[in-house]
N, C-alpha and C positions, 0 to 999 in steps of 0.2 A: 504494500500500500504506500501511497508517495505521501507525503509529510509537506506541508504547505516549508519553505524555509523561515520565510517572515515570521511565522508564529513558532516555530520552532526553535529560533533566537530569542526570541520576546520569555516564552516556558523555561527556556534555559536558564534568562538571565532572573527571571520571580524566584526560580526555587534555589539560583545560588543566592539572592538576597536573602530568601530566609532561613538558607545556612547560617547565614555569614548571622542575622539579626537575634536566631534564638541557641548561636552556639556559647559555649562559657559563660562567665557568671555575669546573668542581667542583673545586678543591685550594683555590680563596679562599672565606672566608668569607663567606656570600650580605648583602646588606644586609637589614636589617628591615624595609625595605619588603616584598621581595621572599620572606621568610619571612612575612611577615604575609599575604600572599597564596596562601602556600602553604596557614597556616594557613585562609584562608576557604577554600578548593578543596577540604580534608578535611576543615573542620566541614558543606560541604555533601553530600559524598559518605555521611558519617554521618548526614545524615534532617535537615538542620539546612535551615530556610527560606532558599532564596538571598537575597531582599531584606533578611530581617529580617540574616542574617548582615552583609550589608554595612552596615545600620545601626550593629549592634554597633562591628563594627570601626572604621567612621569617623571615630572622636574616639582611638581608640587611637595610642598614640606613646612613643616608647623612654624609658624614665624610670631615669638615670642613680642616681639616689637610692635604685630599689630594687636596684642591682645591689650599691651603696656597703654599705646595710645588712645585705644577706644576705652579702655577705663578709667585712663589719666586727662581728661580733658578740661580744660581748664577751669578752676573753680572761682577765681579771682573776678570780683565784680568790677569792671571796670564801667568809665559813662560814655556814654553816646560822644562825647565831646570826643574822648580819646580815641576812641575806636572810629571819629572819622577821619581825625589825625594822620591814623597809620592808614586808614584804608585808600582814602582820597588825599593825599600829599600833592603838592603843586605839580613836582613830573610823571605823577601818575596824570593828570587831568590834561597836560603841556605831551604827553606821550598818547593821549588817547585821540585827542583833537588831531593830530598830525596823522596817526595812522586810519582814523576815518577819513580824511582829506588820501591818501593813498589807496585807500579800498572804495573810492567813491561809487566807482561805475558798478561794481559789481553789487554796494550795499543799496543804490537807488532800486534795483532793480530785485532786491528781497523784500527791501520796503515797499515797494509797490506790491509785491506778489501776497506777500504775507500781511499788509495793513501794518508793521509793527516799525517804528519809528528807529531811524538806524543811531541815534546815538543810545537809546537802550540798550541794543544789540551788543553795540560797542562797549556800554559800562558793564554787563555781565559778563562781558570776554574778558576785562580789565579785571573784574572783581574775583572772576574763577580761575582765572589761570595767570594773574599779570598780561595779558593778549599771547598766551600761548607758552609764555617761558618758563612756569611750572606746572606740569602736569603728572607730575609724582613719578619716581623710577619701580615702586614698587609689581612684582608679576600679579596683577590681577588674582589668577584661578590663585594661588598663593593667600593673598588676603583674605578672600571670599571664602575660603575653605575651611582658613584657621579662623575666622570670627563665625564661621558656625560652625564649628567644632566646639568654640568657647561658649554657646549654649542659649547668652542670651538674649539673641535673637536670631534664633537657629533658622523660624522658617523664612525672615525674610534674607538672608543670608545665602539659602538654598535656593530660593525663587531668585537671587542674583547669581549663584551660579552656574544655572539650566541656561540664563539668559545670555552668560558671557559665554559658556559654549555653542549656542546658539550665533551669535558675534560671529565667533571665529569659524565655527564650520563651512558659513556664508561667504569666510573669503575676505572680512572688513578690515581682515586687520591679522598678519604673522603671527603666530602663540609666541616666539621669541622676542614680536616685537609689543607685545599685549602687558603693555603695563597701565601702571596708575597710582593713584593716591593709597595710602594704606589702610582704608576702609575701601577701596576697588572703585572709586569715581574714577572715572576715564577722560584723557583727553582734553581740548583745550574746554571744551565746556563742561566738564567734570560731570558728566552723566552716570547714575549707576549704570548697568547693565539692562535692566529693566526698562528705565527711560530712552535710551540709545534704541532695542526694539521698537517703543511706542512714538519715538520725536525724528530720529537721526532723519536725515536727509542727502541723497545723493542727489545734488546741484546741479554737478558738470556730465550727470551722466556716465562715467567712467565705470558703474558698476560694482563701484564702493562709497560706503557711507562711511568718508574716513575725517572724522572729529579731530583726530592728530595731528597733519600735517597739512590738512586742505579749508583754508582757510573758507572760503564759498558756502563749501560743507559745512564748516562749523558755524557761520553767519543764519545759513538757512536752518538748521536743527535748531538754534538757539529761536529765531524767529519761528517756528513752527511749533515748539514747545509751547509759547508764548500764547500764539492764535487759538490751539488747540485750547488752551485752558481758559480762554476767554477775554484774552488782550482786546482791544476798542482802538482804535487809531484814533478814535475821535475824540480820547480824553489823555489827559497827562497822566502822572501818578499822584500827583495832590500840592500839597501846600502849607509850610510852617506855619502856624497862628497866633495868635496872644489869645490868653483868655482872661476873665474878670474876675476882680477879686473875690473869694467864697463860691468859686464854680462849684456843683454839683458833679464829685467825678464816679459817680455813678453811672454814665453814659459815656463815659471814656471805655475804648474796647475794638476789639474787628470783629466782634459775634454779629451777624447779617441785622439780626433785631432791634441794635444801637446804631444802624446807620438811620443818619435821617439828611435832608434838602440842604443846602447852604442858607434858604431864605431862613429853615430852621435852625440852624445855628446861629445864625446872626440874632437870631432872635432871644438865642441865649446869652448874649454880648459878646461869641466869639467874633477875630477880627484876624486881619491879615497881622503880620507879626509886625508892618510898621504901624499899627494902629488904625489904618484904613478899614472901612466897609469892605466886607468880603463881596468876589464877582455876584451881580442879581444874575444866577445860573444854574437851571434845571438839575443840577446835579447830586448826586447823593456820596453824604462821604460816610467815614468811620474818624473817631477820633483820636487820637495814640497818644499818648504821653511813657515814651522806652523807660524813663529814668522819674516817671513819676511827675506832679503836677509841676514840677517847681523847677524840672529840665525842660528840652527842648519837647513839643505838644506840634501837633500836624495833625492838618484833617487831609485824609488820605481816599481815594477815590476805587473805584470797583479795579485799577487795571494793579493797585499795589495789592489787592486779593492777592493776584495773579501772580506777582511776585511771592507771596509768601507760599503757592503752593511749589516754586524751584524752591526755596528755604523759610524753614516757617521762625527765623529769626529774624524779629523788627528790625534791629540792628543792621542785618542785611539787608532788608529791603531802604533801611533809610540809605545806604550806601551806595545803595546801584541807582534810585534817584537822585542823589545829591550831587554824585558824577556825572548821572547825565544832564543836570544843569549846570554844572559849570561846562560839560559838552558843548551845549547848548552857547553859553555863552562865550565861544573861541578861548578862553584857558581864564 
């Protein structure tokens, strides 16, 4: 009787999984060998090439450094003031305006396609990777493996690394040359694995969606990311404000239910930050205060949602606006 092979790979690779899952003692924690094993047994049972899988894996090995840094993350409060300091510095802002003025023809024409404003584009490139100069040397499958090995956040750890073997089988990118940051964000837009399947973008056509080195690619993923989530061309990301003495900050927040009109907040004496009447403009904000009533306060509009869902730290999102207004205004 003839035996389908597809399914007879698939049968093969279930029942060495469940060697591998109920052999020796379940109450000790398995070694990383033997979790790595697990892992190739259900990257192949998911549609994943047995050879290329074990290619993958072969140079893979427990790297202490990224367990040290995802646990070690900074606990030090620092203020908004500082953190734009370091992030937006004069030759960051003097290096972003120049290299938009270099990428013109090609970012007119992302901005047009995607609706999504090219100095944006610009200041996420700036803020994720300096415009491409770090994009972490770490190997990818390497990080992704050992932070779900380390347990605690195993499954979205694993759902990143179906996704990066997925990456490379496609061809997007060498395993030799498949690195990245040591939580596994890639490239000059620092996309997990995950988001690189759902955003990346091949531009030029060439038949890879490469984030790394092609700069088009990386302009259009970053703008498509954007659109998808719900960018607006038709609004900015918002606006610093002043508020009146004994505000009510109760209504300070990004939860959808605390946004209200500008006409409504003016009505609660918020005001542009030199004192002016805020625009008479249909528009609905949120209104953030990072550091608390008595720091910097911004009513912020539906497109900085959209930035919080690439990083849902305000911090970040006040940074990739605040760069693309000095964009905005030549340095």
């Amino acid at each position: 009787m003839l035996v389908d092979r597809g399914i007879y790979k698939h049968a093969t690779a279930l029942l060495s999984l469940l060697l591998v899952m109920f052999s020796g003692n379940s109450y000790a924690k398995k070694s990383f060998e033997l979790y790595v094993q697990e892992l190739k047994q259900e990257a192949v049972l998911k549609g994943h090439d047995p050879a290329f899988v074990d290619t993958a894996f072969s140079t893979v090995n427990y790297r202490k450094s990224a367990v040290r840094a995802d646990k070690n993350q900074p606990e030090t409060k620092i203020t908004l003031d500082t953190y734009l300091a370091t992030r937006v510095p004069d030759w960051k802002v003097k290096q972003a305006v120049q290299l938009m003025a270099e990428n013109e023809q090609v970012l007119d024409i992302i901005e047009q396609r995607y609706g999504v404003q090219k100095r944006f584009i610009v200041a996420l490139w700036g803020n994720e990777s300096n415009f491409g100069k770090y994009m972490g040397k770490h190997p990818v499958l390497n990080s992704l493996t050992t932070l779900a090995y380390d347990g605690r956040r195993e499954d979205f750890f694993k759902k990143q690394i179906f996704a990066a073997l997925t990456i490379a089988e496609q061809g997007h990118i060498k395993l030799e040359e498949f690195v990245g940051s040591w939580a596994g964000a890639m490239g000059q837009t620092q996309f997990m694995p995950s988001s690189f399947l759902n955003y990346a973008i091949d531009f030029d056509g060439d038949g890879k969606k490469d984030i790394w080195s092609n700069k088009a690619d990386v302009f259009a993923s970053i703008a498509n990311y954007l659109k998808s989530e719900g960018w607006s061309q038709q609004l900015t990301w918002g606006r610093q404000v002043k508020l009146p003495t004994n505000f009510d900050g109760d209504t300070i927040g990004l939860s959808w239910q605390k946004m209200q009109t500008l006409e409504q907040w003016a009505a609660l004496g918020v005001t542009r930050h030199n004192g002016k009447v805020l625009p008479n403009a249909a528009i609905k904000a949120s209104l953030i205060a990072p550091d608390g009533i008595q720091g910097r306060v911004y009513l912020v509009y539906e497109n900085f949602h959209t930035l919080m869902k690439w990083n849902r730290s305000s911090y970040f999102g006040v940074s990739v606006s605040y760069l693309s207004e000095r964009i905005k205004k030549g340095f």
